[in-house]
C-alpha positions as CSV (number, residue, x, y, z in Angstrom):
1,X,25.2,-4.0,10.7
2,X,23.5,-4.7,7.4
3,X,26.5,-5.4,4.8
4,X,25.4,-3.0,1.3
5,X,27.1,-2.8,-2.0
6,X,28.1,0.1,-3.8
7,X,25.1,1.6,-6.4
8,X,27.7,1.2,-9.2
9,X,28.2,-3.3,-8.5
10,X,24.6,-3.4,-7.7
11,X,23.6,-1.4,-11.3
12,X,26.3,-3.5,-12.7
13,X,25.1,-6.7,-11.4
14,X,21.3,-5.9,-12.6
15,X,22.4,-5.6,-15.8
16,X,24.8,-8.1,-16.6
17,X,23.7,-11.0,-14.3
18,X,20.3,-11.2,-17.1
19,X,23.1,-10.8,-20.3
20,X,24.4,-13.8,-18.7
21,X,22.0,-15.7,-18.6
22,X,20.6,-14.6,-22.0
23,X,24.1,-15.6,-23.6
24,X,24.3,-19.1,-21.7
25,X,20.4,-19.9,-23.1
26,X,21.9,-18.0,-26.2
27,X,24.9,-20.7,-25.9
28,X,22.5,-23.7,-25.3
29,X,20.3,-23.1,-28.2
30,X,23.7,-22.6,-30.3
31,X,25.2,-25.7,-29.3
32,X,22.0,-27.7,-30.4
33,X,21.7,-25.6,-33.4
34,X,25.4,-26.6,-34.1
35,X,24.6,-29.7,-33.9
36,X,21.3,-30.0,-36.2
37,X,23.0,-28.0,-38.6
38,X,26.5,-30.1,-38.6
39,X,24.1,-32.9,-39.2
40,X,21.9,-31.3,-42.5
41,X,25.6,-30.5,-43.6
42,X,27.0,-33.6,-43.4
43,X,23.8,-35.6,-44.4
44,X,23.9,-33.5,-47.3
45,X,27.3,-34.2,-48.1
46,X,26.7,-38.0,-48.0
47,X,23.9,-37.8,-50.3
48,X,25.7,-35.2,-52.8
49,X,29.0,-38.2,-52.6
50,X,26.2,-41.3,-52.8
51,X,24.8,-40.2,-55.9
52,X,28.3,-39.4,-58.0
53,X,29.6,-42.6,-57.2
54,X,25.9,-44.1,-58.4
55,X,26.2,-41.5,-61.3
56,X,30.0,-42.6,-62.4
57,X,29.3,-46.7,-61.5
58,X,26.7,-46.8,-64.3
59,X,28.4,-44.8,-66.9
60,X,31.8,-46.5,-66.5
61,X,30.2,-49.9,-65.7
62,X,32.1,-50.3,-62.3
63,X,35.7,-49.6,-63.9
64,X,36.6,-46.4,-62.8
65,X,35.3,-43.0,-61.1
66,X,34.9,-39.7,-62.6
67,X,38.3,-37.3,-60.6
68,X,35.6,-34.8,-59.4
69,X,34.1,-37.3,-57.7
70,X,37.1,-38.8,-56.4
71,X,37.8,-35.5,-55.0
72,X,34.6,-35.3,-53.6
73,X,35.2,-38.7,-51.6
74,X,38.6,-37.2,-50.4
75,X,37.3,-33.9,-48.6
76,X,33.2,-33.9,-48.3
77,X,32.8,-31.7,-45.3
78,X,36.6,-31.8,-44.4
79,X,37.0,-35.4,-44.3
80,X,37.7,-38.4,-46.4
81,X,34.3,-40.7,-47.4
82,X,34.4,-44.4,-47.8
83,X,32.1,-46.4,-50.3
84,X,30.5,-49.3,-51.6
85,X,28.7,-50.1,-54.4
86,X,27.6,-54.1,-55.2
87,X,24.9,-55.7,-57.8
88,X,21.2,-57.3,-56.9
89,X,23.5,-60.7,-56.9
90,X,25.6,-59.9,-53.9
91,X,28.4,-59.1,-55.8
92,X,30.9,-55.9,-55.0
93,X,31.1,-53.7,-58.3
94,X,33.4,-50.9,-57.0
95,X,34.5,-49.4,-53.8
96,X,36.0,-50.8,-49.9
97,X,35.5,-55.0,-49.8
98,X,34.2,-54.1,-46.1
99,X,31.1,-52.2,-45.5
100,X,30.5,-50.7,-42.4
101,X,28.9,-53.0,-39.2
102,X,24.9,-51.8,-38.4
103,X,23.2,-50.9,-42.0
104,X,19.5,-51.5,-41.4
105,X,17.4,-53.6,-43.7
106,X,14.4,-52.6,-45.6
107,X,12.0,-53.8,-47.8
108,X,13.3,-55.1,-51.4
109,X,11.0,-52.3,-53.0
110,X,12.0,-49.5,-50.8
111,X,14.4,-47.5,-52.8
112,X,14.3,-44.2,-50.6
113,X,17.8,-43.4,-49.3
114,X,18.4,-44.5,-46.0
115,X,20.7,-42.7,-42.9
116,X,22.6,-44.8,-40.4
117,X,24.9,-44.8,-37.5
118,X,27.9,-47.7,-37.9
119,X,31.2,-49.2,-37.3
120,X,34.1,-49.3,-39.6
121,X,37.3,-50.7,-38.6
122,X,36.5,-50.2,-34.8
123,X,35.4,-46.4,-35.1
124,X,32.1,-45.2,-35.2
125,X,30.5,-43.5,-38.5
126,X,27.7,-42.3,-39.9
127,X,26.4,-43.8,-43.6
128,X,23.7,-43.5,-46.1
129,X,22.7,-46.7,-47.8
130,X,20.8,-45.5,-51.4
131,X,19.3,-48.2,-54.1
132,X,19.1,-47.4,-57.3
133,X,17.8,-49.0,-60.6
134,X,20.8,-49.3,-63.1
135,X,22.0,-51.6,-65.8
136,X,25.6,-52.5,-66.0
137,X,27.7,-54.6,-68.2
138,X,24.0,-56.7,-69.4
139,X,22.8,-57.1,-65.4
140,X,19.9,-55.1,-64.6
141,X,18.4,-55.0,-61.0
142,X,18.9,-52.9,-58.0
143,X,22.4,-51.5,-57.0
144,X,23.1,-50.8,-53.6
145,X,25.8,-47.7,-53.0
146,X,26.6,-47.6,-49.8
147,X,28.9,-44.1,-48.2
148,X,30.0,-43.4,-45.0
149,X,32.6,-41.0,-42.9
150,X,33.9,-41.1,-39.7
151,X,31.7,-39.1,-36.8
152,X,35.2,-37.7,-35.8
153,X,35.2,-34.5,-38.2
154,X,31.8,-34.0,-37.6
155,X,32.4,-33.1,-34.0
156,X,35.2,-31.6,-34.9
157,X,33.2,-29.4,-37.1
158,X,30.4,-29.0,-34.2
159,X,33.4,-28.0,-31.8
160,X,34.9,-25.6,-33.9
161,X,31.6,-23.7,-34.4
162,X,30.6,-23.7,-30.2
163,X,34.1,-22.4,-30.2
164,X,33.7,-19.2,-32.8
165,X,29.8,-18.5,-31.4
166,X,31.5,-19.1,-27.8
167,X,34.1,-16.5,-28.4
168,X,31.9,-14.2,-30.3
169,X,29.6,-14.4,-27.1
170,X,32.3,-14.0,-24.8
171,X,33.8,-11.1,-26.7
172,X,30.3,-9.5,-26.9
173,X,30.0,-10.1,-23.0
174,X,33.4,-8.5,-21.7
175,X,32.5,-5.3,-23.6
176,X,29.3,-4.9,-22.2
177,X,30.3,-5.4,-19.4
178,X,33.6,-3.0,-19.9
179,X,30.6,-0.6,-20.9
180,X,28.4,-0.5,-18.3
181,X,31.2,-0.8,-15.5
182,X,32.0,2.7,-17.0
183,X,28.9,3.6,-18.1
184,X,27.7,4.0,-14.6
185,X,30.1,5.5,-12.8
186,X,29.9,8.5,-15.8
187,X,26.4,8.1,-15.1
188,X,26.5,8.6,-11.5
189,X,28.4,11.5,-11.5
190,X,26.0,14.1,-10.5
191,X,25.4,11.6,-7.0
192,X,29.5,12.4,-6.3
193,X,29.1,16.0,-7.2
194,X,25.8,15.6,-5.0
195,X,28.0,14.0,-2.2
196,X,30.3,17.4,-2.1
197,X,27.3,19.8,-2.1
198,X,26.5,17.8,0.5
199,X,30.2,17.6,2.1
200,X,29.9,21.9,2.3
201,X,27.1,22.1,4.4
202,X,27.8,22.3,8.2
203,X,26.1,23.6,11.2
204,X,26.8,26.9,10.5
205,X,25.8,26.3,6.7
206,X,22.7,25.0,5.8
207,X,21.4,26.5,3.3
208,X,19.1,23.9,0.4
209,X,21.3,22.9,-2.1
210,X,20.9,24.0,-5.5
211,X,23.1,21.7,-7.5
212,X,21.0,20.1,-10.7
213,X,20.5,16.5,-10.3
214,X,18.7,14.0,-12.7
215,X,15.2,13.5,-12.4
216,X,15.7,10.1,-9.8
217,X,17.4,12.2,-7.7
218,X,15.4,15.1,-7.4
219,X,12.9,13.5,-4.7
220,X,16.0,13.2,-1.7
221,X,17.4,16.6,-3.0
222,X,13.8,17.7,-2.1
223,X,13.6,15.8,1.2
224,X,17.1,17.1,1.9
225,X,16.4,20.4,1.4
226,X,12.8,20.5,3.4
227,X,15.5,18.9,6.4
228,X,18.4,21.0,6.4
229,X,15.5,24.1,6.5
230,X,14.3,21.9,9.4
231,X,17.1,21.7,10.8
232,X,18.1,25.3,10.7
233,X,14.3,26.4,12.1
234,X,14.8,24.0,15.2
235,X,18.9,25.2,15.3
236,X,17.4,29.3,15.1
237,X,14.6,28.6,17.4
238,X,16.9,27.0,20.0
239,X,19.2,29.8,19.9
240,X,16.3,32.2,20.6
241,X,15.0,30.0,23.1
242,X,18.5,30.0,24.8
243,X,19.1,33.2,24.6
244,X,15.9,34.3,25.6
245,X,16.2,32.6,28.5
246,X,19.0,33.5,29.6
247,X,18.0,36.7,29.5
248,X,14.9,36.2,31.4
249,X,16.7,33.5,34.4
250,X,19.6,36.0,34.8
251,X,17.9,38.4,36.9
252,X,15.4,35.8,39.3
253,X,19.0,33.9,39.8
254,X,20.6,37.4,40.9
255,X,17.6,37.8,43.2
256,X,18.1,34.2,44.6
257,X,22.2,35.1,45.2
258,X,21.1,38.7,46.9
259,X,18.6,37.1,49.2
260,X,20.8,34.3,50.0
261,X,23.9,36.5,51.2
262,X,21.5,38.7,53.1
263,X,19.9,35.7,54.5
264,X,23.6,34.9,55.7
265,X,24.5,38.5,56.9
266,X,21.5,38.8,59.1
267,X,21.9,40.5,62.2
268,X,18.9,38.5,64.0
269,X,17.5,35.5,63.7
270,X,13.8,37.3,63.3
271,X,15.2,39.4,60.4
272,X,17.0,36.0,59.4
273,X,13.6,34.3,59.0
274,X,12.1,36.9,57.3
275,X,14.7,37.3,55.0
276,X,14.6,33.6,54.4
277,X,11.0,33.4,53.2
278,X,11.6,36.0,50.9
279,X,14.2,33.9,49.4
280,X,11.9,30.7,49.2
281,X,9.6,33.0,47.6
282,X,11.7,34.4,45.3
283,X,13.2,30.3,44.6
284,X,10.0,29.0,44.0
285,X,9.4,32.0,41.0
286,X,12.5,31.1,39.4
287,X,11.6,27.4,39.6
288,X,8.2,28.3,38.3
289,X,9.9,30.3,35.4
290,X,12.5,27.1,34.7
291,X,9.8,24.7,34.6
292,X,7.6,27.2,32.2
293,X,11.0,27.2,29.8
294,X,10.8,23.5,29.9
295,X,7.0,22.9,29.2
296,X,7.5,26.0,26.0
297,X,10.5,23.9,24.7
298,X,7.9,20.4,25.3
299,X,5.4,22.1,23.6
300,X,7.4,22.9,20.6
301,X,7.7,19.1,19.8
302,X,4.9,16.8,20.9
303,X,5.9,13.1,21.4
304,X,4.4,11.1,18.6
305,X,3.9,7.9,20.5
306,X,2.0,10.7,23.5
307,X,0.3,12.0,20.3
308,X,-1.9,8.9,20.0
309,X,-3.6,9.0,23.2
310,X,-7.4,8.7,23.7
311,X,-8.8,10.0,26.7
312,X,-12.3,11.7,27.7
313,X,-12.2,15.4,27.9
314,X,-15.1,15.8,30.5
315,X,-13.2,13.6,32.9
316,X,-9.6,15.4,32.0
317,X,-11.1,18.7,32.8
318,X,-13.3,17.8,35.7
319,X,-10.2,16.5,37.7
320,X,-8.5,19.4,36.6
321,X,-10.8,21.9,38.2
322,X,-11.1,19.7,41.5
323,X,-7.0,20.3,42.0
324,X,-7.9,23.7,41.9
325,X,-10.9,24.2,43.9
326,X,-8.8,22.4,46.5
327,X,-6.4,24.9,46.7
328,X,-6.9,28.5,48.6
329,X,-8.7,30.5,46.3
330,X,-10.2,33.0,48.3
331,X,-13.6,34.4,46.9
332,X,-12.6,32.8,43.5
333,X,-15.0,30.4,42.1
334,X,-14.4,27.6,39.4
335,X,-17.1,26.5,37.4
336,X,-17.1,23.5,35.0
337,X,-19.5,22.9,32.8
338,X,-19.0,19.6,30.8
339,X,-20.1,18.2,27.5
340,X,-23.1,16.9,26.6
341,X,-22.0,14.3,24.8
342,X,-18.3,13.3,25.8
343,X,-16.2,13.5,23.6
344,X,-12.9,11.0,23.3
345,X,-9.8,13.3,22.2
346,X,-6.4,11.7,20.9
347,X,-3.5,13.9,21.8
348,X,-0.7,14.5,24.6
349,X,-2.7,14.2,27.2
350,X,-0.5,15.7,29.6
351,X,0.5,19.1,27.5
352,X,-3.7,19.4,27.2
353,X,-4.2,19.3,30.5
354,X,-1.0,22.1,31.2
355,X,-2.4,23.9,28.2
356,X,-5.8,24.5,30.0
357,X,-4.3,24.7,33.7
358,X,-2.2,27.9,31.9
359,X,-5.3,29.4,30.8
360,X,-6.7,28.9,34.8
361,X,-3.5,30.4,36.2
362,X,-3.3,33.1,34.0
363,X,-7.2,34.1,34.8
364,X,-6.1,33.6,38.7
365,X,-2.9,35.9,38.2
366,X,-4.7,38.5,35.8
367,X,-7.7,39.0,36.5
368,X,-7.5,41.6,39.1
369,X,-9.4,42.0,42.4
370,X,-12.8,41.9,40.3
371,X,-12.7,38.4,39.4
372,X,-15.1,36.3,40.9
373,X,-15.5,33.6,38.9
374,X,-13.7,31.2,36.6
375,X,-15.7,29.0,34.1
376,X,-14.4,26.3,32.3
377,X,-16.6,24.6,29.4
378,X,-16.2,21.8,27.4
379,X,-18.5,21.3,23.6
380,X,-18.4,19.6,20.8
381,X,-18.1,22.4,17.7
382,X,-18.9,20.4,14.5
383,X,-15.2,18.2,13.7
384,X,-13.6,20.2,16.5
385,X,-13.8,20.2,20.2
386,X,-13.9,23.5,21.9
387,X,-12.6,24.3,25.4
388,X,-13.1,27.5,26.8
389,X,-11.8,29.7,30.1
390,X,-13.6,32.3,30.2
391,X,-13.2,35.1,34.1
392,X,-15.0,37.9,35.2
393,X,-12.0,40.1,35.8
394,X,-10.7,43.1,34.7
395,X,-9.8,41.5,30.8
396,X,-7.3,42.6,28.1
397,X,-7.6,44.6,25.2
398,X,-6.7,43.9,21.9
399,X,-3.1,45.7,22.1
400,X,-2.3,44.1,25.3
401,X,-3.9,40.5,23.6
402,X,-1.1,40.8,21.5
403,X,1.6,41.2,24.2
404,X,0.7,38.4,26.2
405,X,0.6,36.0,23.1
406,X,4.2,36.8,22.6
407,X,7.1,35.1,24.3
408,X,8.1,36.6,27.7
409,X,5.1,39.0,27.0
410,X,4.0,41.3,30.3
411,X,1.1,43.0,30.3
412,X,0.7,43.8,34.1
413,X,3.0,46.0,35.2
414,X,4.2,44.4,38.7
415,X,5.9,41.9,36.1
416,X,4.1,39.3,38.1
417,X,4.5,36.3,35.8
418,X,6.5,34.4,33.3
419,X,5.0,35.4,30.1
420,X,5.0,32.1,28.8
421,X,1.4,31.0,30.1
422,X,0.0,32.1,26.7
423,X,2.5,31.6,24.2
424,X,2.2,27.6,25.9
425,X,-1.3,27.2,25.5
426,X,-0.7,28.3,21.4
427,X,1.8,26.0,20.8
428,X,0.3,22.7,22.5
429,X,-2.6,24.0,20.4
430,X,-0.9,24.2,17.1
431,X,1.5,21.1,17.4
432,X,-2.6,19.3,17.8
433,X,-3.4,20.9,14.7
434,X,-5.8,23.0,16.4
435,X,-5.8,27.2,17.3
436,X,-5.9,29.4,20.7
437,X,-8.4,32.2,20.4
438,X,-8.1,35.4,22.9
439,X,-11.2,37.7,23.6
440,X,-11.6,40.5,25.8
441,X,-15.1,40.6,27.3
442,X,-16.5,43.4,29.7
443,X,-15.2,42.4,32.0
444,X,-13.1,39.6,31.6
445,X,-11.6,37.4,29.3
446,X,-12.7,34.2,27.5
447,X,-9.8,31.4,25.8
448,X,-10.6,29.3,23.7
449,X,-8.6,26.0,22.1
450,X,-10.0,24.4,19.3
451,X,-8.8,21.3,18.8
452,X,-10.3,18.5,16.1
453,X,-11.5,15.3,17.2
């Protein structure tokens, strides 16, 4: 079986797996931002510390620096900076004896301030080399100031701010996800009070459930309802059915016990044989009556993959009739009188036929000592296909139409019969999406199933 997760992970997990990956492409573009901006920082810095040791070189004339700018050389951007500063000859005017390893060279009339990436003392640094125009102490020329700090504190600086926007991410994160953890199960409350209403209903209880439920919901509330009323028409029709039969089996068994024990308390073997056939009789109408039960309970639900089958009408009919004219009919006639055009019909095939053979039988068992004749027709009625039984006999009238059309309905009054010929026919009819129609004709009467093609 199919391993699912519970609504609340899988809501959870829709939501937060995208935050993720939000905050780690959020985290990305932080840590490169981090990075350009340590670099503007600390660039910045470099220049700001380049141009006050220029500044104080040429006003003191190399002796000393000014103590703001010695500060600045002891903590620009949290760490200490380093400097040099010699004259056009070569000569050092003021700062470290050893510059840095790796300062480019440019052009002797380039005096635009130049970034670089170094060595000092074995540990790598980053530098600005700036040339300036100064006179000092009666030489004139180009100075070159030279600063630099160790790459150290700016990762460190880099690091410390992935670490605040990491934390700030994180923190953000866990809430969110804190929120919608219990955001969702407040939010799927009405499915557990759902779940009871539910939880209540039983066989003997089925009634819809009335419980309000938010607007996602109300579609399965809908479908739940329209199957529990489902339900409880199949569960109230089955009872009916049951006890309805019952009723009507009770008395054909009784028969069948009564004629048995006579059959075994015959004095003779003549009245023995007599009663005997009385009791196949009388087993044969009970088996008739069981197997009418069945086909009514059949008809009620038609067997969707039986649904879908396509057969010709004319030939369903005609072999239908031929079954019939083989059997003893005395002066009884069938007629069939096909259609014109045959017409191919997609339904249960097998409840069609019994639909029509009901409509025969009950002509053959009704129809009185009049009936002659038995005609069975087959046309094509617009979208529908009409098939019709009409007999010569004595017919019913519109009062007595009405009896046989209802369950275990008699309208003759030897009984003779199950009353479920008719009642048959109307449902295979229905369950096709089509309609019985009785009329009484003097004499006779005339059946007739539409069905659509």
């Amino acid at each position: 079986m199919r391993r699912t997760y519970s609504l609340r992970i899988r809501l959870t997990l829709i939501i937060l797996l995208p935050l993720l990956f939000v905050a780690g492409a959020t985290g990305l573009w932080q840590l490169n931002n981090a990075r350009v901006t340590a670099g503007e920082v600390f660039d910045n810095s470099l220049l700001s510390a380049a141009l006050a040791v220029s500044n104080d070189v040429a006003l003191s004339e190399g002796d000393a620096l000014a103590i703001r700018t010695r500060n600045i050389l002891a903590d620009t951007s949290g760490g200490q900076v380093f400097y040099h500063v010699y004259a056009p000859d070569g000569v050092i005017v003021a700062g470290y004896a050893t510059p840095p390893v790796g300062i480019p060279r440019t052009a002797e009339d380039d005096l635009s301030p130049v970034y670089f990436n170094g060595e000092y003392l074995g540990r790598e640094v980053r530098g600005l080399r700036m040339r300036t125009r100064m006179q000092i102490e009666g030489f004139s020329g180009v100075f070159t100031t030279t600063v630099w700090q160790d790459v150290t504190i700016r990762s460190a600086f880099v690091q410390d701010l992935m670490l605040r926007s990491l934390i700030t991410i994180s923190s953000i994160i866990t809430s969110l996800a804190l929120i919608v953890w219990f955001g969702v199960r407040i939010g799927l409350y009405p499915l557990s009070d759902l779940q009871q209403a539910i939880d209540l209903r039983s066989g003997e209880d089925l009634k819809p459930i009335q419980r309000p439920v938010p607007i996602e919901v109300e579609g399965i509330v809908r479908t739940l309802n329209r199957l529990l009323g489902q339900i409880s028409e199949v569960m109230a029709t089955q009872s009916e059915f049951i006890s309805n039969a019952a009723h009507q089996l009770r008395n054909p068994i009784a028969g069948v016990l009564s004629l048995a024990e006579a059959v075994r308390s015959s004095k003779n073997l003549e009245d023995a044989q007599e009663r005997a056939d009385d009791l196949v009789k009388a087993a044969k109408e009970t088996s008739q009556l069981a197997q009418k039960l069945l086909t009514y309970e059949r008809a009620k639900s038609i067997n969707p993959v039986s649904a879908k089958e396509s057969f010709s009408i004319n030939e369903l009919l005609d072999g239908l009739v031929q079954e019939y004219r083989q059997k003893d009919l005395g002066n009884v006639q069938i007629v069939f009188n096909p259609a014109q055009t045959d017409a191919s019909l997609s339904g249960d095939r097998t409840m069609i036929r019994e639909a029509v053979s009901n409509l025969i039988d009950n002509a053959l068992k009704h129809g009185g000592s009049d009936l002659k004749e038995i005609d069975v027709t087959a046309e094509r009625g617009g979208i529908n296909l009409v098939v019709t039984v009409k007999d010569d006999g004595r017919g019913l009238d519109e009062s007595e139409i009405k009896t046989a059309l209802q369950r275990f309905g008699q309208v003759s009054e030897d009984g003779e019969g199950s009353g479920l010929g008719l009642p048959i026919v109307a449902r295979v009819a229905e369950r096709h999406h089509g309609a019985l129609a009785l009329s009484g004709n003097n004499p006779g009467l005339r059946a007739q199933i539409d069905l659509p093609l």
